[in-house]
C-alpha atoms as an extended CHARMM CRD file, in Angstrom:
* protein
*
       166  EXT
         1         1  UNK       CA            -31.5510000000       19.3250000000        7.1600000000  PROA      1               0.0000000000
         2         2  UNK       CA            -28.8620000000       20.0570000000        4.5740000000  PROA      2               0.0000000000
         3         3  UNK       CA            -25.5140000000       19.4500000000        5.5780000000  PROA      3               0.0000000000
         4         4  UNK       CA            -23.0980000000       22.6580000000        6.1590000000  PROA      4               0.0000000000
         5         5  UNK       CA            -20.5060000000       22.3070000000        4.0150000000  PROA      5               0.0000000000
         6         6  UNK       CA            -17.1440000000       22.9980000000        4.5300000000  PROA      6               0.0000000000
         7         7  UNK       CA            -13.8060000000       24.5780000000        2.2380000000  PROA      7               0.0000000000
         8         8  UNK       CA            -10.1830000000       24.6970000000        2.6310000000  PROA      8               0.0000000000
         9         9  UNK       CA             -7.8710000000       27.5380000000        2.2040000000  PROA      9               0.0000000000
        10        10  UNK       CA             -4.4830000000       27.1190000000        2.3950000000  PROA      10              0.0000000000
        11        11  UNK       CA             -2.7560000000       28.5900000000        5.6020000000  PROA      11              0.0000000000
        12        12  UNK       CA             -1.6170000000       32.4270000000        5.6230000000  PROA      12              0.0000000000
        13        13  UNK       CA              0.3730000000       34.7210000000        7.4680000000  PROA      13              0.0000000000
        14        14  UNK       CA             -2.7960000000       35.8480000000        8.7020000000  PROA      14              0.0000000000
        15        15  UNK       CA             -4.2420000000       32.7290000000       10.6980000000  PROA      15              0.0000000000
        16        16  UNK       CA             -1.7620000000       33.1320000000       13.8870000000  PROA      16              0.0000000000
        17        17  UNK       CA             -4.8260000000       33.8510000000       15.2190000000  PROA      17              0.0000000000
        18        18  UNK       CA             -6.4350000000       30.4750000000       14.7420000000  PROA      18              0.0000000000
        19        19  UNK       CA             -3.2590000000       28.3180000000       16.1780000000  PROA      19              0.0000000000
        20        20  UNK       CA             -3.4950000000       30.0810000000       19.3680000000  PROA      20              0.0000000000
        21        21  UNK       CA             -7.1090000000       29.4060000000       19.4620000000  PROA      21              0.0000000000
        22        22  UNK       CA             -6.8990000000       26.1360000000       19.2090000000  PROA      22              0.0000000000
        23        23  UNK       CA             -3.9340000000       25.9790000000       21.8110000000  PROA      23              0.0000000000
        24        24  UNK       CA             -6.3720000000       25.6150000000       24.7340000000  PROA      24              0.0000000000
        25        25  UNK       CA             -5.6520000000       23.1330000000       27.4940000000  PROA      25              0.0000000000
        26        26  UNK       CA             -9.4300000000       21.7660000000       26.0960000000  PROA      26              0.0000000000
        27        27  UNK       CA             -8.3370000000       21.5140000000       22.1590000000  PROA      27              0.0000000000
        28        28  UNK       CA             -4.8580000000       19.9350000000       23.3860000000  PROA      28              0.0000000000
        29        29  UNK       CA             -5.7940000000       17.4590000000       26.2690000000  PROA      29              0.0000000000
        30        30  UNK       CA             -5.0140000000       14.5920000000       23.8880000000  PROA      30              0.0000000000
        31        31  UNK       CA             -1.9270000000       16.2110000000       22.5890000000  PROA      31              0.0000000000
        32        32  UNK       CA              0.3500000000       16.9480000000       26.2820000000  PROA      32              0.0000000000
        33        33  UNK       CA             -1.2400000000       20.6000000000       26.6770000000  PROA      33              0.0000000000
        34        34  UNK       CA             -0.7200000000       24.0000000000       25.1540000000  PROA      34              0.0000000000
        35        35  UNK       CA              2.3380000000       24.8590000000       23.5150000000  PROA      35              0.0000000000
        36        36  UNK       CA              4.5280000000       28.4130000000       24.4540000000  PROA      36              0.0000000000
        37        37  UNK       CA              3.9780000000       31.4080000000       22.1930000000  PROA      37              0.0000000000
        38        38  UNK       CA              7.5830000000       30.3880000000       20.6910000000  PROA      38              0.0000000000
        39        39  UNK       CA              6.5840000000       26.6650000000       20.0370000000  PROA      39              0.0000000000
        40        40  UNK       CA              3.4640000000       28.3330000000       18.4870000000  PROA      40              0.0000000000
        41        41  UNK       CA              5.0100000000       30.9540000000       16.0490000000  PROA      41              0.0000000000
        42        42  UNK       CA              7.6520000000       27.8660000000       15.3130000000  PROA      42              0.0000000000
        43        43  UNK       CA              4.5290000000       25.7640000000       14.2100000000  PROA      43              0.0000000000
        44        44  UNK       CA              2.2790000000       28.8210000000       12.6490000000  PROA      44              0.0000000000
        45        45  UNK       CA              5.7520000000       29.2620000000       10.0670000000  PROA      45              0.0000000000
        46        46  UNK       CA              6.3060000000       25.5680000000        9.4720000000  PROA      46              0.0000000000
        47        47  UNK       CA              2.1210000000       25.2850000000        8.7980000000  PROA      47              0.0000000000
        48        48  UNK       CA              2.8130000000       28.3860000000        6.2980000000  PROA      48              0.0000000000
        49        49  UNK       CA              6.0480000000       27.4160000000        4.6270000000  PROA      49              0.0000000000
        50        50  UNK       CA              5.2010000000       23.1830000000        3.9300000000  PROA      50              0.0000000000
        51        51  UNK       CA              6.9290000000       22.4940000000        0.8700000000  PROA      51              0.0000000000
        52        52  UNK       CA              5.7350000000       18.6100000000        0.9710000000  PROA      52              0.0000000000
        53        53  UNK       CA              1.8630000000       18.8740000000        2.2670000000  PROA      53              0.0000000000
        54        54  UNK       CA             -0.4460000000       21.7770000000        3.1430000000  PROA      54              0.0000000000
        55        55  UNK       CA             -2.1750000000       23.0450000000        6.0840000000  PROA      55              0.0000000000
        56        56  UNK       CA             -5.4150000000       24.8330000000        5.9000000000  PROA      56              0.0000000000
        57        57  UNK       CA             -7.8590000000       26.8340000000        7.6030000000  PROA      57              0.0000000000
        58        58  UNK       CA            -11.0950000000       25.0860000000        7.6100000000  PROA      58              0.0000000000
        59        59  UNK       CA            -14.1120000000       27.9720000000        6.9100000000  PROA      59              0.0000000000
        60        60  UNK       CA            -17.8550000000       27.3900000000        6.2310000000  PROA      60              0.0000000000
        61        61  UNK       CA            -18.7060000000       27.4750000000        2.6510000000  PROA      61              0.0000000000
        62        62  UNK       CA            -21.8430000000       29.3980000000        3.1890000000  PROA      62              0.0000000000
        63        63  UNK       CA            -20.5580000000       32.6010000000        5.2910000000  PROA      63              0.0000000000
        64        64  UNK       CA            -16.6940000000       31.7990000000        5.5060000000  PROA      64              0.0000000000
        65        65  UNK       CA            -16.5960000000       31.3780000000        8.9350000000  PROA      65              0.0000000000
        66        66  UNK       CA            -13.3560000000       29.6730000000       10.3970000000  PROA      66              0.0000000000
        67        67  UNK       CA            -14.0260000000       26.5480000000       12.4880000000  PROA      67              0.0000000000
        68        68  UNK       CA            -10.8180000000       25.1770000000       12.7190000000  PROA      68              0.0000000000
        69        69  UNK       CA             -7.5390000000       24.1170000000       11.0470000000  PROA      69              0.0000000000
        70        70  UNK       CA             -6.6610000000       20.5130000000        8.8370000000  PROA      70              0.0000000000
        71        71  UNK       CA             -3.6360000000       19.5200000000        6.8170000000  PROA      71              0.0000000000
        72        72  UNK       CA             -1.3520000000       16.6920000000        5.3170000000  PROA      72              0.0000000000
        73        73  UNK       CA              2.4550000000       16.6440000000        5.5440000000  PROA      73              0.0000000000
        74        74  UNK       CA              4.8280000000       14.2560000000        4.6810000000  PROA      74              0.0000000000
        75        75  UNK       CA              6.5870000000       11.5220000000        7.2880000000  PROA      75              0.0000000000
        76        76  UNK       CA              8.2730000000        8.2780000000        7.1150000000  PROA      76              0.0000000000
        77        77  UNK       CA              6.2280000000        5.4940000000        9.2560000000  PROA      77              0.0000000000
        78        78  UNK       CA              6.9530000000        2.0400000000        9.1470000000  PROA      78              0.0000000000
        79        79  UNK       CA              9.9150000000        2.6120000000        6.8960000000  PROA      79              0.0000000000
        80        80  UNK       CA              7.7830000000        4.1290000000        3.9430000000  PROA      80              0.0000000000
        81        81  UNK       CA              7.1920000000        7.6220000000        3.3800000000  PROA      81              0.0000000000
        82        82  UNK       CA              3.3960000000        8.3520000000        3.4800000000  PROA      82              0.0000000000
        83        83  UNK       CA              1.1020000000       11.7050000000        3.9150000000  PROA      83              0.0000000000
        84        84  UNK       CA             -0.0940000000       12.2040000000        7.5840000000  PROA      84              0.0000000000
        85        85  UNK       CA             -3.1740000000       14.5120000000        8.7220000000  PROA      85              0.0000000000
        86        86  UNK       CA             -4.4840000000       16.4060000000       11.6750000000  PROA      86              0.0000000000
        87        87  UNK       CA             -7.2870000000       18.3550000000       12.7340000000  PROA      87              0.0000000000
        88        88  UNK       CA             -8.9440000000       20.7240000000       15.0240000000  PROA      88              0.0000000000
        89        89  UNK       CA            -12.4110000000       22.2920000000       15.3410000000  PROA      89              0.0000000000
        90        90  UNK       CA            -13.0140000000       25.1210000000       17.5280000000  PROA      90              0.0000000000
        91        91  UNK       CA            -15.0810000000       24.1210000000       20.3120000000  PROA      91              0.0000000000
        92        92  UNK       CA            -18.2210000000       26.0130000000       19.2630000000  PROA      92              0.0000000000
        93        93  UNK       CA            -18.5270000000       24.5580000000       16.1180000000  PROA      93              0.0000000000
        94        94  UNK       CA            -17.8990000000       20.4530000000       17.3620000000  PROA      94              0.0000000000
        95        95  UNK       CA            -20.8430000000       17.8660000000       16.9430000000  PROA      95              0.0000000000
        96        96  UNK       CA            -21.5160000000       18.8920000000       13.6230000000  PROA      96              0.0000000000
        97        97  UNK       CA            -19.6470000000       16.7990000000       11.2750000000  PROA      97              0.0000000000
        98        98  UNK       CA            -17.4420000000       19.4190000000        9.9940000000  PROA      98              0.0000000000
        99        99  UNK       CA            -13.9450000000       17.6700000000       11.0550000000  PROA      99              0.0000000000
       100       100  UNK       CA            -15.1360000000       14.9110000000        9.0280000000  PROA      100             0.0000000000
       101       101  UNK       CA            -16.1440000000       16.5390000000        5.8870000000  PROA      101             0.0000000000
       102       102  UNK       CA            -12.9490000000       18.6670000000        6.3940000000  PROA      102             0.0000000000
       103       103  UNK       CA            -11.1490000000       15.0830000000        6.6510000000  PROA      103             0.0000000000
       104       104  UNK       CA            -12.7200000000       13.9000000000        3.3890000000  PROA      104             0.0000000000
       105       105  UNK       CA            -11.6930000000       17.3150000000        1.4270000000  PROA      105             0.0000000000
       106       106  UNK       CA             -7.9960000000       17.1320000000        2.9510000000  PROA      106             0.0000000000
       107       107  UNK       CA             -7.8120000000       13.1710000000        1.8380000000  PROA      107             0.0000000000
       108       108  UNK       CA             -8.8420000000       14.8480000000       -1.7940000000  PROA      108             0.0000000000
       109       109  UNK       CA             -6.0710000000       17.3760000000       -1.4750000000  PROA      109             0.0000000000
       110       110  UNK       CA             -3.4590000000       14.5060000000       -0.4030000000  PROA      110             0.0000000000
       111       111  UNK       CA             -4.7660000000       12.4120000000       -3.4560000000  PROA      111             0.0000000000
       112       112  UNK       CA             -4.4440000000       15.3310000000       -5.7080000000  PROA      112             0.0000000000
       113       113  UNK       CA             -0.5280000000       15.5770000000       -4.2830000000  PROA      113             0.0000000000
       114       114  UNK       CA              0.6090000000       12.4210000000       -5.3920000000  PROA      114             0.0000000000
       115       115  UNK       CA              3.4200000000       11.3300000000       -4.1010000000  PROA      115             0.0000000000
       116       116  UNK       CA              2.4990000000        8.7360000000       -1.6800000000  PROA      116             0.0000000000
       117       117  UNK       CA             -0.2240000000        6.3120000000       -1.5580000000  PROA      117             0.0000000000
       118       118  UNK       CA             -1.3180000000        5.9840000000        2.0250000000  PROA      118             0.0000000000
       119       119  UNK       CA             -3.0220000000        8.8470000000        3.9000000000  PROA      119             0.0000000000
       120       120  UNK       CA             -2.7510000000        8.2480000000        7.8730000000  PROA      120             0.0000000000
       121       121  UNK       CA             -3.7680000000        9.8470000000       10.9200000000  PROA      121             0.0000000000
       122       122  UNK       CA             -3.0550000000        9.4080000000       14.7300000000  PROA      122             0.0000000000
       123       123  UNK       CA             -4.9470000000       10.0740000000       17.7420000000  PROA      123             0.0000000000
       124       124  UNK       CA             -5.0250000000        9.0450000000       20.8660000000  PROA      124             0.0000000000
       125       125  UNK       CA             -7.2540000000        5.9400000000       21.4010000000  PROA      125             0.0000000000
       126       126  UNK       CA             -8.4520000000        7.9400000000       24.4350000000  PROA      126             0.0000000000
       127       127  UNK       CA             -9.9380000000       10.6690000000       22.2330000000  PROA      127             0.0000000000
       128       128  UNK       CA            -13.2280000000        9.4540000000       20.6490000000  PROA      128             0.0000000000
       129       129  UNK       CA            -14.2910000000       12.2800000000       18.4160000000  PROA      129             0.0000000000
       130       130  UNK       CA            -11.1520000000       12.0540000000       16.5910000000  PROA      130             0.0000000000
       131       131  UNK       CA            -11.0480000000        8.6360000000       16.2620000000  PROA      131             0.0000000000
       132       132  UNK       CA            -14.6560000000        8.9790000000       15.2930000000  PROA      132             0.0000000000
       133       133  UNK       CA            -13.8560000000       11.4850000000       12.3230000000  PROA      133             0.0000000000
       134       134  UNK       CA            -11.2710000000        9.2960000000       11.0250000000  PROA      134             0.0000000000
       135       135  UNK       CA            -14.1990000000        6.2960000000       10.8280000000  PROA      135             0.0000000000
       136       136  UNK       CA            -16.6480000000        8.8510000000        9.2480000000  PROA      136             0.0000000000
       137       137  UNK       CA            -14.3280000000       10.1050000000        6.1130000000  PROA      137             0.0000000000
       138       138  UNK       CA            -13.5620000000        6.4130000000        5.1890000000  PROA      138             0.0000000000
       139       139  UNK       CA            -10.0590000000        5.6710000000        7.0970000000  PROA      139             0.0000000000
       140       140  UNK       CA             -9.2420000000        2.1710000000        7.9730000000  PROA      140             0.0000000000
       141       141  UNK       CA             -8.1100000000        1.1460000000       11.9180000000  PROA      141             0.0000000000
       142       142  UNK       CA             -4.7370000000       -0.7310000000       10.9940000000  PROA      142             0.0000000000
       143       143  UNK       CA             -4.8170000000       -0.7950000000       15.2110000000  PROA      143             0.0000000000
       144       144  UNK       CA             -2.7250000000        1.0000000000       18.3250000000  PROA      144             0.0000000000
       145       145  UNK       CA              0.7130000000        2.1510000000       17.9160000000  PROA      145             0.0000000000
       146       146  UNK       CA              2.8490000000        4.3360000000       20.1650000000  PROA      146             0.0000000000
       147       147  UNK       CA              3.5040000000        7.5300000000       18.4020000000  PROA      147             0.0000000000
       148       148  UNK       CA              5.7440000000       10.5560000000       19.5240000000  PROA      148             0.0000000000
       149       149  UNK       CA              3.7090000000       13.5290000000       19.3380000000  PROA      149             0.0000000000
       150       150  UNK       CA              5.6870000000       16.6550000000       20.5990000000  PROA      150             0.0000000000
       151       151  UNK       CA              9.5790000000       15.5610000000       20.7200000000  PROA      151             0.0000000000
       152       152  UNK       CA              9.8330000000       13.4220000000       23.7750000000  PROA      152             0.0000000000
       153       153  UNK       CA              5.8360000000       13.0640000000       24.6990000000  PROA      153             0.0000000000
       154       154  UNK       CA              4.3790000000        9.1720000000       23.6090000000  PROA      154             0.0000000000
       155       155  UNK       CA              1.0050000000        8.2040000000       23.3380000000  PROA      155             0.0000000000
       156       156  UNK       CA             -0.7440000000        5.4940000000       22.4830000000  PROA      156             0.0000000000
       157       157  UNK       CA             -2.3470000000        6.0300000000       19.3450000000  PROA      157             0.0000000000
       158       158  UNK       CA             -4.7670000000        4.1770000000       16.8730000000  PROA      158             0.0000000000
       159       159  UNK       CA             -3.5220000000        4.1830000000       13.2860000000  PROA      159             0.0000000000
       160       160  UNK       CA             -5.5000000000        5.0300000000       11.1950000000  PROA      160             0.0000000000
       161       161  UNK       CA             -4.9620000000        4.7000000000        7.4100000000  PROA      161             0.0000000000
       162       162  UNK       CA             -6.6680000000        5.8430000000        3.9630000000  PROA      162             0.0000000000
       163       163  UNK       CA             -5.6880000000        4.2800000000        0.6570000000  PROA      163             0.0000000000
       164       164  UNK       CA             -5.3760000000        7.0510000000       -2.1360000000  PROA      164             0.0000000000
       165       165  UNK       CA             -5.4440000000        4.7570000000       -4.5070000000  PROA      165             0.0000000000
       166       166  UNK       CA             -8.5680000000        2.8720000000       -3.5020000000  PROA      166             0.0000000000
């Protein structure tokens, strides 16, 4: 079976629409729940407006259907600035390797950038297809770290970490 392949198109005005989909108590049970509308339209302008990274909506390549959202921004970690990532996949379209293929195009994108060598991503250690798509585009497991995600929520995280340069 031929693999579905996936593109990325940087995120619009239009893709609201998409962040409250994947606001669902199911798509953020790793990440301290949904968000308010106001935390949301905070995030959908920051996701629109990233001067140092991109997000994107991540679409089908054959049909342009959206399945779910990806990007890379800029933090300091460790006392370094680097490129972090995140994902999600809307529920109907999970178990079919698109987060991962999505995860190899966005360490492209990052690469492309410049700027920083190191590509890293952070989920919980508790949530297994994330930590899985981070082991399927190439990342390394550096190990657990707690990691503030949402101002004031921890978790324990794995870290996981791509080399651009590599």
């Amino acid at each position: 079976m031929d693999e579905e392949q996936v593109e990325l198109r940087p995120w619009s005005d239009g893709d609201l629409w998409l962040l409250k989909r994947l606001n669902s108590p199911e798509m953020t049970e790793h990440l301290g729940g949904p968000e308010s509308e106001e935390r949301l339209a905070a995030r959908h302008r920051r996701y629109a407006g990233l001067e140092r990274g991109c997000m994107y909506r991540v679409e089908l390549a054959a049909g342009g259907e959206t399945v779910g959202s990806i990007g890379y921004w800029e933090r300091e970690w460790r006392g370094e600035p680097v490129w972090e990532t995140g994902w999600g996949v809307l529920p109907e379209f999970q178990g079919r390797g698109l987060a991962a293929r999505a995860a190899r195009a966005v360490v492209e994108a990052a690469r492309a950038a410049g700027r920083h060598r190191y590509l890293h991503a952070f989920p919980s250690v508790d949530h297994h297809a994330s930590n899985s798509v981070c082991r399927k585009a190439g990342f390394t497991l550096l190990g657990e770290a707690e990691f503030e995600y949402r101002k004031g929520h921890w978790i324990t995280s794995n870290d996981w970490r791509f080399d651009l340069q590599g």
